[in-house]
Every structure is written in C-alpha cells, then in structure tokens.
Residue, then its C-alpha position, 0 to 999 in steps of 0.5 A: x263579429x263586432x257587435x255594431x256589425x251584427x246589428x246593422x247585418x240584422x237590420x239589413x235582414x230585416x229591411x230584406x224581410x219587410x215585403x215590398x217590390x224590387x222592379x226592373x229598370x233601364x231608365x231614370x223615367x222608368x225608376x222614378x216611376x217604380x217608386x211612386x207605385x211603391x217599390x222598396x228598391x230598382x235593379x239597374x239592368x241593361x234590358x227587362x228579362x223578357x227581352x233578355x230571354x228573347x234575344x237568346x238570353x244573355x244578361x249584361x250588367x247596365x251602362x255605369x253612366x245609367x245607373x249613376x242616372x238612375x241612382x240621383x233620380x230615386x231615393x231607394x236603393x238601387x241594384 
C-alpha cells in the first residue's frame, strides 16, 4: 500500500475511534440540529429505524435530492 494511502487509512481510523454521535436523519432541519448538539457525522435515512421497524421493517436508501439537502446544509460528514 503507498505510503500516502496508509496514512490517510490511519487518520481516517483514527477520526472513526475518536467518540462522538452518528445521528439519524431525514431532514436538513433535523441535520443542522444534529450538529449543534455535537454529532460527529448524520446518516441520510429514508425514515428513523423506529418507524422502519414499525412499518414491517424495510429499509430504503434516502431521496438523492434530500441528501444533496442535507449535505449543504451541515459541515460534518454525511452518510
């Protein structure tokens, strides 16, 4: 593996390690909000696992337009 390579791998381990909070979200409200309570990074989801489960738990990745939504409105990363 080139050296450069390794070293962004490790960094990216190491921000991974760090601690923090991943939330879930479906809205640009709800992202820019995640981020001011301190979460390190939002997962874009369709809908929250809870009403995931509750409609005979399906999960469908999120509207490509939301998640181009979400990812202008926060500066951490989006998933």
């Amino acid at each position: 593996m080139p050296e450069k390579s390794k070293s962004r791998m490790e960094k990216s381990t190491a921000w991974l390690k760090k601690g923090g909070v991943i939330m879930d979200v479906t809205t640009p409200e709800q992202a820019k909000i995640a981020e001011e309570a301190g979460a390190i990074a939002v997962m874009a989801l369709e809908r929250v696992p809870a009403d995931i489960r509750a409609a005979g738990g399906v999960a469908r990745m999120a509207d490509p337009d939301i998640i181009l939504r979400i990812m202008d409105a926060v500066t951490i990363p989006v998933m």
